[in-house]
Gaussian input, Z-matrix of N, CA and C with variables (Angstrom, degrees):
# hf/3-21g

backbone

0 1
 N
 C     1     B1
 C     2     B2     1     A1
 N     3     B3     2     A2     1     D1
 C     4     B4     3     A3     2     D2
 C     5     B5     4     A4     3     D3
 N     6     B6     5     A5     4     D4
 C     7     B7     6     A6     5     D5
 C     8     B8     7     A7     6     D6
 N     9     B9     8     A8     7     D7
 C    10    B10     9     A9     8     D8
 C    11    B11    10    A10     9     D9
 N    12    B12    11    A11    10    D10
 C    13    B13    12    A12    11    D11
 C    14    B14    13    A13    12    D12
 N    15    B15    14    A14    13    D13
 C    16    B16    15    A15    14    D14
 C    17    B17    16    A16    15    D15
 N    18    B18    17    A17    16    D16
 C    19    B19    18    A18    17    D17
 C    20    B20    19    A19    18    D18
 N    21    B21    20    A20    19    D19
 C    22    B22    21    A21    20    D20
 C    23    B23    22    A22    21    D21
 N    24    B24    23    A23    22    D22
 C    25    B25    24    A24    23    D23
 C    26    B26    25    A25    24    D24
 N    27    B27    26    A26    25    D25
 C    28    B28    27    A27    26    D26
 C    29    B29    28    A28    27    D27
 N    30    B30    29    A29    28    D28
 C    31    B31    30    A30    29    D29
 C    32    B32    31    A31    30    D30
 N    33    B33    32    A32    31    D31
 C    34    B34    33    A33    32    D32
 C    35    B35    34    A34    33    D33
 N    36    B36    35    A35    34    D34
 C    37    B37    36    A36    35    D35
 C    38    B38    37    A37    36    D36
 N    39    B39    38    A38    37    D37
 C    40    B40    39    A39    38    D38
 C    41    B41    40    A40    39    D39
 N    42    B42    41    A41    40    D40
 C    43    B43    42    A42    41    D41
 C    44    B44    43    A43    42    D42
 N    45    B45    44    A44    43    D43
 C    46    B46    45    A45    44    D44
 C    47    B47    46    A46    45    D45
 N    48    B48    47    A47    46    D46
 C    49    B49    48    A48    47    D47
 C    50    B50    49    A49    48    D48
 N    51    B51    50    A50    49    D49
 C    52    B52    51    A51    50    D50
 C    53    B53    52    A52    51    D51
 N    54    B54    53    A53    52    D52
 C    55    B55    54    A54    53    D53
 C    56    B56    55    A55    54    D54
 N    57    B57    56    A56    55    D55
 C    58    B58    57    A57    56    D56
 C    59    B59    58    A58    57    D57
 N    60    B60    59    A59    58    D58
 C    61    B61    60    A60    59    D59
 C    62    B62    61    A61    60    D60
 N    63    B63    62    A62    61    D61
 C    64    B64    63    A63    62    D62
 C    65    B65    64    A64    63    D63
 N    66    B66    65    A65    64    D64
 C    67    B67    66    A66    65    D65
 C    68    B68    67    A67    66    D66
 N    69    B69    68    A68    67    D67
 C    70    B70    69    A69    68    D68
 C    71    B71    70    A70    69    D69
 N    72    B72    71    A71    70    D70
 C    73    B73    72    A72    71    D71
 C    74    B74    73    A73    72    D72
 N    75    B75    74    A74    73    D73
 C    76    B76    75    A75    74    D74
 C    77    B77    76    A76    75    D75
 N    78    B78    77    A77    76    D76
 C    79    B79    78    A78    77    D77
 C    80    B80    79    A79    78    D78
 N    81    B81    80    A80    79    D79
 C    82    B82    81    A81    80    D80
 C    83    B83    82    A82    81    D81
 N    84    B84    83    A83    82    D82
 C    85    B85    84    A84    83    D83
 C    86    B86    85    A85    84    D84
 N    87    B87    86    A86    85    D85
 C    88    B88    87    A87    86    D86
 C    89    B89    88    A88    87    D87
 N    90    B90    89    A89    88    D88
 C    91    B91    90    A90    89    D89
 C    92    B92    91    A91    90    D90
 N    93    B93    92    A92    91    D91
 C    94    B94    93    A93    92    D92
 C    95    B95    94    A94    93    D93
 N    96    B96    95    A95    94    D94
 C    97    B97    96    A96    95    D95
 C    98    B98    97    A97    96    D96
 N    99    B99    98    A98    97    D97
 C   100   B100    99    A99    98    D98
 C   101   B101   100   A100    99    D99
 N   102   B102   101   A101   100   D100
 C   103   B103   102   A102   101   D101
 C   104   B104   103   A103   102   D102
 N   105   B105   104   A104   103   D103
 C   106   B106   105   A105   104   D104
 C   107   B107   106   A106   105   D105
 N   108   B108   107   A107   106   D106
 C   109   B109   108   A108   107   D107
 C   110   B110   109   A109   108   D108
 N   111   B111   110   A110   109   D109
 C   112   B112   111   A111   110   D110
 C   113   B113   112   A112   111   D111
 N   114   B114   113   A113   112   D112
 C   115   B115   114   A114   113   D113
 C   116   B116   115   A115   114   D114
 N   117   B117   116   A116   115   D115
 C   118   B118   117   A117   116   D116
 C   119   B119   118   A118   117   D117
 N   120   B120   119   A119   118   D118
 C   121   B121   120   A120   119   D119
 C   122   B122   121   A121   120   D120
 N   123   B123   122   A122   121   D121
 C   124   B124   123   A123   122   D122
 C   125   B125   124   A124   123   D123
 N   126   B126   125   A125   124   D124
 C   127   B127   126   A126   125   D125
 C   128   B128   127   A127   126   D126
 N   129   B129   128   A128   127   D127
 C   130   B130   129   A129   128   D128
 C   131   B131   130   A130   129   D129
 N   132   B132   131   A131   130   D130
 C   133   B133   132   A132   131   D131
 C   134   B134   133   A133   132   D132
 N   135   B135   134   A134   133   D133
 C   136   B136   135   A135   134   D134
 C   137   B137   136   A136   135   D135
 N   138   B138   137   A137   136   D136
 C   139   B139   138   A138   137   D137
 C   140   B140   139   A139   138   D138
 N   141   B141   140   A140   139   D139
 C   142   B142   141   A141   140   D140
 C   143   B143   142   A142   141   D141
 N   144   B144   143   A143   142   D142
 C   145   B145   144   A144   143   D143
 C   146   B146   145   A145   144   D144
 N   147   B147   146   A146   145   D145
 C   148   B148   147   A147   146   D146
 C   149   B149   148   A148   147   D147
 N   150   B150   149   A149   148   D148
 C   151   B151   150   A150   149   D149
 C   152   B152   151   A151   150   D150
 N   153   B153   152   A152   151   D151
 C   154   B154   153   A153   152   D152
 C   155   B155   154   A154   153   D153
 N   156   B156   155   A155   154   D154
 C   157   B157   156   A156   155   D155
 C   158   B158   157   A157   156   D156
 N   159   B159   158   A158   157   D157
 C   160   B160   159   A159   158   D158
 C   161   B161   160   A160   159   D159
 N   162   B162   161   A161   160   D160
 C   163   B163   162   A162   161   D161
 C   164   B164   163   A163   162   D162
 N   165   B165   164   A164   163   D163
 C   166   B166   165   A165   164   D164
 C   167   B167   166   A166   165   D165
 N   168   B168   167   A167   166   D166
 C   169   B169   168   A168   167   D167
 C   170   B170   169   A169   168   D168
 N   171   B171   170   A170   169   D169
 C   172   B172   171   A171   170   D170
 C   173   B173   172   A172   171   D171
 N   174   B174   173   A173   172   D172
 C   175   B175   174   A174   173   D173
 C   176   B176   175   A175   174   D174
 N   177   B177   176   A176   175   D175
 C   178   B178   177   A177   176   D176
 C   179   B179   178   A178   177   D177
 N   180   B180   179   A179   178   D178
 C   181   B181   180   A180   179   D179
 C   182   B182   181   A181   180   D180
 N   183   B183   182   A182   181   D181
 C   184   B184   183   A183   182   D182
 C   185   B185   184   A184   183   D183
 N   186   B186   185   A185   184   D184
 C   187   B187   186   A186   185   D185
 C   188   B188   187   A187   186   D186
 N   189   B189   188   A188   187   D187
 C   190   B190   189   A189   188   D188
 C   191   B191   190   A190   189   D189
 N   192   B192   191   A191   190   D190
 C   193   B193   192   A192   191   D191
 C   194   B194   193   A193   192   D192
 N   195   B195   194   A194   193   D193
 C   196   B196   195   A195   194   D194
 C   197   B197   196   A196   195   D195
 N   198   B198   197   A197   196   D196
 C   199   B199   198   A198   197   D197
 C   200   B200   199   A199   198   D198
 N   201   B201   200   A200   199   D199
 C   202   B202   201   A201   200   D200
 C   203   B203   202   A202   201   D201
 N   204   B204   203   A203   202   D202
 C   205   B205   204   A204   203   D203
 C   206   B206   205   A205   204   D204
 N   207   B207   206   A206   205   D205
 C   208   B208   207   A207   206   D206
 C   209   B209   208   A208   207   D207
 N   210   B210   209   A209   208   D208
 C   211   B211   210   A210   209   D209
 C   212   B212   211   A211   210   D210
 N   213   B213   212   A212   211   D211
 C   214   B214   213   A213   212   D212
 C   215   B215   214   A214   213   D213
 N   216   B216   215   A215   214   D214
 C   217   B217   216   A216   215   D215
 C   218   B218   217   A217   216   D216
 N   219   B219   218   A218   217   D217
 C   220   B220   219   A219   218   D218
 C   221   B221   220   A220   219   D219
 N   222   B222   221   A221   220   D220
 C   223   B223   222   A222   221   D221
 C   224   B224   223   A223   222   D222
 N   225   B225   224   A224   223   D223
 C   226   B226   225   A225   224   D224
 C   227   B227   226   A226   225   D225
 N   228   B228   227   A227   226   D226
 C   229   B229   228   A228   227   D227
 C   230   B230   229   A229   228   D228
 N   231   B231   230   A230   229   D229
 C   232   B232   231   A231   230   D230
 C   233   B233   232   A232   231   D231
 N   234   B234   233   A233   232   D232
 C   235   B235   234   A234   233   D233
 C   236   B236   235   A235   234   D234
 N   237   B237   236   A236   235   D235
 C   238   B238   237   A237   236   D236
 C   239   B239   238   A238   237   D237
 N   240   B240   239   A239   238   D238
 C   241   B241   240   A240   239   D239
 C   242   B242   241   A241   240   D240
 N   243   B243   242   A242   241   D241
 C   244   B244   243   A243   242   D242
 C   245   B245   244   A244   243   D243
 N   246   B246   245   A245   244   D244
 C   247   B247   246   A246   245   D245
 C   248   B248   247   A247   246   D246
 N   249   B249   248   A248   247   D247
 C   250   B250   249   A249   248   D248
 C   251   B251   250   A250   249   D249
 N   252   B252   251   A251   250   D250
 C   253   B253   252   A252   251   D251
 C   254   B254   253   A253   252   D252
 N   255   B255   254   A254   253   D253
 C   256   B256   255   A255   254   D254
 C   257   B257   256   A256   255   D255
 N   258   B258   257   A257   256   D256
 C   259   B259   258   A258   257   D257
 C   260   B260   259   A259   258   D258
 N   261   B261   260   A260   259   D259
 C   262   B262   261   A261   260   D260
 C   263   B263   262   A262   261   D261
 N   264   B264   263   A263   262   D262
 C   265   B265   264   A264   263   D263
 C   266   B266   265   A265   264   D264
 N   267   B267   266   A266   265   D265
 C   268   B268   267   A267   266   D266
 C   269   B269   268   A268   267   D267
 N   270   B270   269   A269   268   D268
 C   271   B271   270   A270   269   D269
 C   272   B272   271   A271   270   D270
 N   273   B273   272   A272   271   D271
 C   274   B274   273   A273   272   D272
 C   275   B275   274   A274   273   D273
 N   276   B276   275   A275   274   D274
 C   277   B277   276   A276   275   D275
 C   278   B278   277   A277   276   D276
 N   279   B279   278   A278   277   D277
 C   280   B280   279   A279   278   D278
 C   281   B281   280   A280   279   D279
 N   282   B282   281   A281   280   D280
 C   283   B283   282   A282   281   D281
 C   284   B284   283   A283   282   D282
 N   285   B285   284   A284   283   D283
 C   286   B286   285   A285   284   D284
 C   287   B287   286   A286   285   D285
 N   288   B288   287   A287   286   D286
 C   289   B289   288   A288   287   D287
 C   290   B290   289   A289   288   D288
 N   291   B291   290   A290   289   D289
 C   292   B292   291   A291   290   D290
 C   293   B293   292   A292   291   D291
 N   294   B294   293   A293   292   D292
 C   295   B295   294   A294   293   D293
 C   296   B296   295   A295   294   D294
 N   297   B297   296   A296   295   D295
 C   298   B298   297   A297   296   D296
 C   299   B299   298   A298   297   D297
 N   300   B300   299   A299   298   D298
 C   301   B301   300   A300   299   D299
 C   302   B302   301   A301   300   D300
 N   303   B303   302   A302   301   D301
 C   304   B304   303   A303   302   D302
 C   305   B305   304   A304   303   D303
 N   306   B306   305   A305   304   D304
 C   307   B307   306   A306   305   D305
 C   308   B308   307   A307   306   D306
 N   309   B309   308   A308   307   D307
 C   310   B310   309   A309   308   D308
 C   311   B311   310   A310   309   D309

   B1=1.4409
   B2=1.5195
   B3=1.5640
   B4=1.5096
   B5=1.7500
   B6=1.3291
   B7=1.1027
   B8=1.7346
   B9=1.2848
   B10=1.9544
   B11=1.5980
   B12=1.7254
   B13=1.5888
   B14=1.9156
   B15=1.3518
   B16=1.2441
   B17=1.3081
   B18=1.2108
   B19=1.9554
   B20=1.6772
   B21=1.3107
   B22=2.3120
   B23=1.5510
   B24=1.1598
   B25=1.2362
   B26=1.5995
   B27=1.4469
   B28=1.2265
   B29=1.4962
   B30=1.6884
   B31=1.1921
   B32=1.7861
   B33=1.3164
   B34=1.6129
   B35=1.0111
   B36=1.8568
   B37=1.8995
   B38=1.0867
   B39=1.3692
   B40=1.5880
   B41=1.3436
   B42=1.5460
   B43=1.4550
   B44=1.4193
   B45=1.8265
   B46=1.3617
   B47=1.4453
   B48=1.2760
   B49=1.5293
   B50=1.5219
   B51=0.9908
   B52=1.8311
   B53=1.4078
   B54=1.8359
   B55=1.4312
   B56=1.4171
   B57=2.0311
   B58=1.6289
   B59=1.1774
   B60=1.5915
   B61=1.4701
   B62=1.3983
   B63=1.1914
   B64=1.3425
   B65=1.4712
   B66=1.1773
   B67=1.6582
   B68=1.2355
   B69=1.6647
   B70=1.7865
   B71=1.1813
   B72=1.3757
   B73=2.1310
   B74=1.2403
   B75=1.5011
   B76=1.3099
   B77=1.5163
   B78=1.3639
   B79=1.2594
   B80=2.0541
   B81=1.4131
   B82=1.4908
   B83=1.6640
   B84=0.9758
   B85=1.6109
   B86=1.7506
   B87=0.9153
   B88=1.7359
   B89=1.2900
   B90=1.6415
   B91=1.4032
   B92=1.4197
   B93=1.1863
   B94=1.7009
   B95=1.1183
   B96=0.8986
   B97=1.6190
   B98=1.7223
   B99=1.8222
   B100=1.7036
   B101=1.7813
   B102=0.5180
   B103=1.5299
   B104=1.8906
   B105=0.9877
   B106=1.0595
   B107=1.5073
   B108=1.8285
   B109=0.9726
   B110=1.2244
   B111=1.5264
   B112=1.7263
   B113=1.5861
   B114=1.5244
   B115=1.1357
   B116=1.4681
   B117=2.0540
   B118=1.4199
   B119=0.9633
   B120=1.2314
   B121=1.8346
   B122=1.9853
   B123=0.7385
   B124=1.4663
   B125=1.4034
   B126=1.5283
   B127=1.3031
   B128=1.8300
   B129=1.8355
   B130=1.3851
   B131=1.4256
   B132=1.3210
   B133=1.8416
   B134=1.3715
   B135=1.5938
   B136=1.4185
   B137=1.8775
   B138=0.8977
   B139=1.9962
   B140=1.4565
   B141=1.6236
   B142=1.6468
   B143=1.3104
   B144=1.8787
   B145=1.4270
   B146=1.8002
   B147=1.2860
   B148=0.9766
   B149=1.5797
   B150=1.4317
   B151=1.6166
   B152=1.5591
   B153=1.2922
   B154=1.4804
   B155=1.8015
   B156=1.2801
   B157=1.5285
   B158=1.4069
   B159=0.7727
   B160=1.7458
   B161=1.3141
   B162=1.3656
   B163=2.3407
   B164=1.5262
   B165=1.1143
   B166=1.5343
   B167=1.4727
   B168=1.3757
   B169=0.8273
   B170=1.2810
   B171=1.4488
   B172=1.8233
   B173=1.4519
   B174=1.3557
   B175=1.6402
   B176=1.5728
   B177=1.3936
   B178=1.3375
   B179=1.5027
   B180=0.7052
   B181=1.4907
   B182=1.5124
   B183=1.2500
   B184=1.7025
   B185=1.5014
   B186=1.3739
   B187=1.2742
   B188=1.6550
   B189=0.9937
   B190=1.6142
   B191=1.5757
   B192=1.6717
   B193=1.3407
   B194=1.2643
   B195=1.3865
   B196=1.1398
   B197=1.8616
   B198=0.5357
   B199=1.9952
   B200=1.3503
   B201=1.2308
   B202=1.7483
   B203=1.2659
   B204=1.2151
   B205=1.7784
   B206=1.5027
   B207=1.2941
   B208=1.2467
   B209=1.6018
   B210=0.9501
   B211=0.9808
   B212=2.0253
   B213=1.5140
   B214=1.3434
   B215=1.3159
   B216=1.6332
   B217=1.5085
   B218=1.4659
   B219=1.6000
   B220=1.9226
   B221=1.8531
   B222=1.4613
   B223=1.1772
   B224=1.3904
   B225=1.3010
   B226=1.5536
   B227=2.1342
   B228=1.8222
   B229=1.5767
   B230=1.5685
   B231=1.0169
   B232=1.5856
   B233=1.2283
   B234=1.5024
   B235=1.9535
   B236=1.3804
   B237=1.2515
   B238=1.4056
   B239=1.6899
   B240=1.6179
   B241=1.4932
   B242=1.3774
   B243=1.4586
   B244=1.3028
   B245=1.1290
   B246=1.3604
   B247=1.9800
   B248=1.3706
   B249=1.1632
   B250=1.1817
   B251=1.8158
   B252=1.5348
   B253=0.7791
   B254=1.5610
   B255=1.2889
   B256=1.1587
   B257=1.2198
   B258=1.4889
   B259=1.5246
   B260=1.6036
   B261=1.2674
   B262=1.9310
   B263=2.0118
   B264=1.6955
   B265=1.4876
   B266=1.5818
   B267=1.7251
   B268=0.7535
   B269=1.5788
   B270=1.4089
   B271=1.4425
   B272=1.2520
   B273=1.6183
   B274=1.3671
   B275=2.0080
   B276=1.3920
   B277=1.5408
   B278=1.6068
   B279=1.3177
   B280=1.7807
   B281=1.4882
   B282=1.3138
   B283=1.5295
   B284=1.3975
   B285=1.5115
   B286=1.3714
   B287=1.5503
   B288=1.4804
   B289=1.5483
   B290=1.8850
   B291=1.1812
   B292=1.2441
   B293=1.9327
   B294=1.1960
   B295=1.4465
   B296=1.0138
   B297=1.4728
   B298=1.4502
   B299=1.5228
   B300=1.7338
   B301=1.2820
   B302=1.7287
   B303=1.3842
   B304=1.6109
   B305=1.6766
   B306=1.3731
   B307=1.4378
   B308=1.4429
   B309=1.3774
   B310=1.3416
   B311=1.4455
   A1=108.63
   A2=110.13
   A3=102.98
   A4=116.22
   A5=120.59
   A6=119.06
   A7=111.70
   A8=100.64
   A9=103.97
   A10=100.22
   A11=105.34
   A12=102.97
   A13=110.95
   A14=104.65
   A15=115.14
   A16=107.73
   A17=125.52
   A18=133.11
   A19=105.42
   A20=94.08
   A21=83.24
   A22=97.70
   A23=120.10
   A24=154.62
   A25=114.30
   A26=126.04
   A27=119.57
   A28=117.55
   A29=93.71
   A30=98.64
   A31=126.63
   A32=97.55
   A33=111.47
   A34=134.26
   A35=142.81
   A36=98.82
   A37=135.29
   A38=93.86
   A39=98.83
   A40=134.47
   A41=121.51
   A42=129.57
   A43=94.77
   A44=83.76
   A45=101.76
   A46=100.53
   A47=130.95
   A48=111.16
   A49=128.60
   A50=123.03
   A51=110.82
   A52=98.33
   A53=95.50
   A54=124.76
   A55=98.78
   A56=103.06
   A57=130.37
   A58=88.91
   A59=104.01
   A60=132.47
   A61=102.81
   A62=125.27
   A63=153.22
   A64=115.89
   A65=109.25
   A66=123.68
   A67=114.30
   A68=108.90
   A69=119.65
   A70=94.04
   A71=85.83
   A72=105.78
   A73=104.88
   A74=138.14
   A75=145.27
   A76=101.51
   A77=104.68
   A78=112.05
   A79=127.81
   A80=94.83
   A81=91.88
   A82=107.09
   A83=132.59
   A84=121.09
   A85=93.03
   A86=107.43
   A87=103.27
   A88=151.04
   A89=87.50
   A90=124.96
   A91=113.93
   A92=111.93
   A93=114.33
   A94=108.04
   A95=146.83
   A96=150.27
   A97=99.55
   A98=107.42
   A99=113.08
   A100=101.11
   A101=135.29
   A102=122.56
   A103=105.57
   A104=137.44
   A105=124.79
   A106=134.22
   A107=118.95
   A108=132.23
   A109=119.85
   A110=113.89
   A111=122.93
   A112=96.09
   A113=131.16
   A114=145.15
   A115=87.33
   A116=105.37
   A117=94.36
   A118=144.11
   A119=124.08
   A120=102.99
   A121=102.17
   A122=123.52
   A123=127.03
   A124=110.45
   A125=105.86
   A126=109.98
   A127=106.21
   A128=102.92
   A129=95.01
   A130=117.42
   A131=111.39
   A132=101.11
   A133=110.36
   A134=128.01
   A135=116.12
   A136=103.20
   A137=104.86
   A138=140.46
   A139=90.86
   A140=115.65
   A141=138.26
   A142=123.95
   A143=105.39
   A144=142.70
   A145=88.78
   A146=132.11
   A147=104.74
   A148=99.43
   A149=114.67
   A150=109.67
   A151=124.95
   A152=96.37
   A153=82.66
   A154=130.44
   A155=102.92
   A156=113.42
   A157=115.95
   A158=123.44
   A159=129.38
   A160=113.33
   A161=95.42
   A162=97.27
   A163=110.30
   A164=125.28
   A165=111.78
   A166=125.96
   A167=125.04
   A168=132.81
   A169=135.51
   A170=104.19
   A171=124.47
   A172=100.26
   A173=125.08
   A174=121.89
   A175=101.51
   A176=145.04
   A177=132.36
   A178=92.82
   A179=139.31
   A180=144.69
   A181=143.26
   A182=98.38
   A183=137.31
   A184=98.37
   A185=124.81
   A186=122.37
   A187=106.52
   A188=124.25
   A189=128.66
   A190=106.40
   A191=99.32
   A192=104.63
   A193=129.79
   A194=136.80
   A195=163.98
   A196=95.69
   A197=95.12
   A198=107.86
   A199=99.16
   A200=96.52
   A201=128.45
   A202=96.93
   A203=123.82
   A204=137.71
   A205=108.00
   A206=136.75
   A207=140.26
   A208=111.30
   A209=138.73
   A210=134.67
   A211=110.37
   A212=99.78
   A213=113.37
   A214=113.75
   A215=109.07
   A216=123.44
   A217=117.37
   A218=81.52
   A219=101.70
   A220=96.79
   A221=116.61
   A222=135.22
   A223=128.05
   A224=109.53
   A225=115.56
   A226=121.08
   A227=80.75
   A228=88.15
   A229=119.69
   A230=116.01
   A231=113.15
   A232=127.01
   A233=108.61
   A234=110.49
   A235=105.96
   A236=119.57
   A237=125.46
   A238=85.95
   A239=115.02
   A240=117.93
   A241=115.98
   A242=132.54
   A243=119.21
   A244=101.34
   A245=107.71
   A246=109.10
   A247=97.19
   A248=153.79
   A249=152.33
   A250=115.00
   A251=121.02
   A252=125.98
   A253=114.72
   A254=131.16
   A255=137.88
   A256=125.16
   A257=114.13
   A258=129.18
   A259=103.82
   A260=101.65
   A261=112.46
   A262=92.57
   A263=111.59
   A264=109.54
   A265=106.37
   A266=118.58
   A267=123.76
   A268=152.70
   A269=90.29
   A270=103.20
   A271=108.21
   A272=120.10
   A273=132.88
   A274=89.00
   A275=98.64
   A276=102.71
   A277=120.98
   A278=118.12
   A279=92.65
   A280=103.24
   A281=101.83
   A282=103.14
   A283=119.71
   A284=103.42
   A285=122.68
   A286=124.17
   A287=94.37
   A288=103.66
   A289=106.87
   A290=111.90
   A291=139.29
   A292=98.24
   A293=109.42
   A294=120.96
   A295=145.78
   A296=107.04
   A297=123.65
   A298=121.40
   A299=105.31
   A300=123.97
   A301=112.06
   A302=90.33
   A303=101.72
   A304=108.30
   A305=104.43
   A306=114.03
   A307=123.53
   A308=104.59
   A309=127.50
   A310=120.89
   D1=146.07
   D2=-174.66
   D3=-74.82
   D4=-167.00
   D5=162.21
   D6=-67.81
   D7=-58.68
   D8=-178.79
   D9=-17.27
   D10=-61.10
   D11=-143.36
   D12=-64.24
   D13=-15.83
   D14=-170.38
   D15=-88.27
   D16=96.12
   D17=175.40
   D18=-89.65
   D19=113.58
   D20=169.63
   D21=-93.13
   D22=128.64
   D23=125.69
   D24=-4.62
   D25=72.94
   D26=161.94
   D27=-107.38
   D28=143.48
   D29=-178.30
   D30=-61.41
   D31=146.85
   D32=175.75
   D33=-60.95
   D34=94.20
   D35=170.50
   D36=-119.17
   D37=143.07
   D38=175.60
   D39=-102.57
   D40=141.97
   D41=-162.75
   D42=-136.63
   D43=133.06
   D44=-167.22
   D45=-101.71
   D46=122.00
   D47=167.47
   D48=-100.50
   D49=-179.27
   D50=-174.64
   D51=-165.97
   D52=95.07
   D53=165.57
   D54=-55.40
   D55=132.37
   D56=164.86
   D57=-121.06
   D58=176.15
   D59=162.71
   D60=-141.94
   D61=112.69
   D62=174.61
   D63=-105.40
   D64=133.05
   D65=167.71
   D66=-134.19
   D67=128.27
   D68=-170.00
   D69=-160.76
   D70=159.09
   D71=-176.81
   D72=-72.24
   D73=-159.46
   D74=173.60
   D75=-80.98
   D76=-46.61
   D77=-164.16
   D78=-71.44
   D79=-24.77
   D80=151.61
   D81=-112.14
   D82=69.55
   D83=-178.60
   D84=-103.54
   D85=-53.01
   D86=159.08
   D87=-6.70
   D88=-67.77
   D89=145.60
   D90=-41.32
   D91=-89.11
   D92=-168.61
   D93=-64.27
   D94=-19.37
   D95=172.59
   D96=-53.76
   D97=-80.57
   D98=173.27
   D99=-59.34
   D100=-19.39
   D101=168.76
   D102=-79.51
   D103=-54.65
   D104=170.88
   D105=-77.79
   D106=8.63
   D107=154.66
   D108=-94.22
   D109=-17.04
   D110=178.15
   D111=84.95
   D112=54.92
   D113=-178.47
   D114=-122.19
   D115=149.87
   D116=151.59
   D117=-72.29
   D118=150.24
   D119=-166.42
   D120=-106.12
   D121=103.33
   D122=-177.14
   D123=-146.71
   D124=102.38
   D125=-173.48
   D126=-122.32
   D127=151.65
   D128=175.22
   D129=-89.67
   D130=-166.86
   D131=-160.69
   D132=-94.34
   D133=107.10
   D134=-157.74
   D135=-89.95
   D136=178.56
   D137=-150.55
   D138=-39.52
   D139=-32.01
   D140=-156.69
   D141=-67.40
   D142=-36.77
   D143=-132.24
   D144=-75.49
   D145=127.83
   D146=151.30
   D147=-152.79
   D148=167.06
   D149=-177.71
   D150=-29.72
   D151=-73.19
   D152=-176.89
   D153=-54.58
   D154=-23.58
   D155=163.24
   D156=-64.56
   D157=-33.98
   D158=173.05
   D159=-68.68
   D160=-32.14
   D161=-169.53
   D162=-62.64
   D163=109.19
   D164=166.44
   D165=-37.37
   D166=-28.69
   D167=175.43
   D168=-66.65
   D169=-32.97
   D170=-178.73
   D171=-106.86
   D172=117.51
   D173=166.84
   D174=76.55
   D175=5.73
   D176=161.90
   D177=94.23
   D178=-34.42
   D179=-143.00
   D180=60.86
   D181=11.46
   D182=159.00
   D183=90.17
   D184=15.50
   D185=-161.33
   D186=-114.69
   D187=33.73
   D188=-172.96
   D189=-135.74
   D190=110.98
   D191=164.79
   D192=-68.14
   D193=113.83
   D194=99.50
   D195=161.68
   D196=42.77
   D197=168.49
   D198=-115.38
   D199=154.51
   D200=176.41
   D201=-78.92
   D202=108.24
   D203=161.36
   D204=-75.35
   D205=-8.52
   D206=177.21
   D207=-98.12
   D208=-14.47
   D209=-170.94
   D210=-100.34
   D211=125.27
   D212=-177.72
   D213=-61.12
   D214=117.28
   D215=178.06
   D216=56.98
   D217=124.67
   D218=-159.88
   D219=-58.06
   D220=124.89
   D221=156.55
   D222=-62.68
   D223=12.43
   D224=168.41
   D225=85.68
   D226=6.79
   D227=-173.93
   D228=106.69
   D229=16.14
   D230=169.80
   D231=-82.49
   D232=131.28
   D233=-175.82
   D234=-43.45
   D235=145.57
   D236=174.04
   D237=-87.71
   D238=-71.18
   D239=174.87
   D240=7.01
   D241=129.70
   D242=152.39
   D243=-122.46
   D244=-174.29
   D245=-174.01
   D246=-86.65
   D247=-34.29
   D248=137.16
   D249=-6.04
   D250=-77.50
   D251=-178.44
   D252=-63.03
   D253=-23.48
   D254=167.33
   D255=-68.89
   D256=-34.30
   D257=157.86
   D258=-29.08
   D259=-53.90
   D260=-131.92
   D261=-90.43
   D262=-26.04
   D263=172.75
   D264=-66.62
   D265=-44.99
   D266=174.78
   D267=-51.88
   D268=-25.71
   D269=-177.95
   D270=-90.43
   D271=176.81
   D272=-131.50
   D273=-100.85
   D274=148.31
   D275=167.56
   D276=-28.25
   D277=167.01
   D278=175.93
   D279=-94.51
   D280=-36.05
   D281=176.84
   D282=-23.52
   D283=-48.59
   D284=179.35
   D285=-58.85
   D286=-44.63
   D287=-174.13
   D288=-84.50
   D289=0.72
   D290=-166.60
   D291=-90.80
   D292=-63.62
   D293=144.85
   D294=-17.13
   D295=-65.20
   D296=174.08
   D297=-75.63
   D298=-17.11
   D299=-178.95
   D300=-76.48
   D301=-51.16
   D302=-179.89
   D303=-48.00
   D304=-47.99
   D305=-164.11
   D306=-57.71
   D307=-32.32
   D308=171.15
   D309=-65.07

């Protein structure tokens, strides 16, 4: 039998990925980054750091994935997200929609 007919069998891989949408200040982006790679996340206090940024209480403490870190005094956990704004991550490049426009 020739070489052609003989195929070896290597294995396949597959990677699964799993699109988020995250929103964070500069100041924990670090953070959620090793937190969403499964890194530790332990960072020192950069140039930025200052009391009231630290207080959980005032501004979230910039450390909460997908909450508004800008907004004065933690609201108890409400999506910043609206379906609106989710629209607009969601939708297609413009280039694209730019495309589809012409075509028409």
């Amino acid at each position: 039998m020739s070489e052609r007919g003989k195929m070896k069998s290597e294995p396949m891989k597959v990677v699964f990925i799993n699109t988020q949408y995250v929103e964070t200040d500069a100041r924990s982006f670090k953070n959620v980054v090793q937190e969403l790679t499964g890194k530790d996340a332990i960072v020192a206090a950069g140039p930025f750091e200052s009391p009231s940024t630290s207080d959980d209480r005032c501004y979230g403490g910039g450390n909460r994935i997908g909450k508004d870190s800008r907004r004065p005094y933690d609201d108890g956990g409400a999506e910043t997200t609206t379906e609106f704004d989710r629209f607009f991550k969601e939708m297609p490049p413009m280039e694209e929609l730019y495309k589809l426009w012409s075509e028409s």
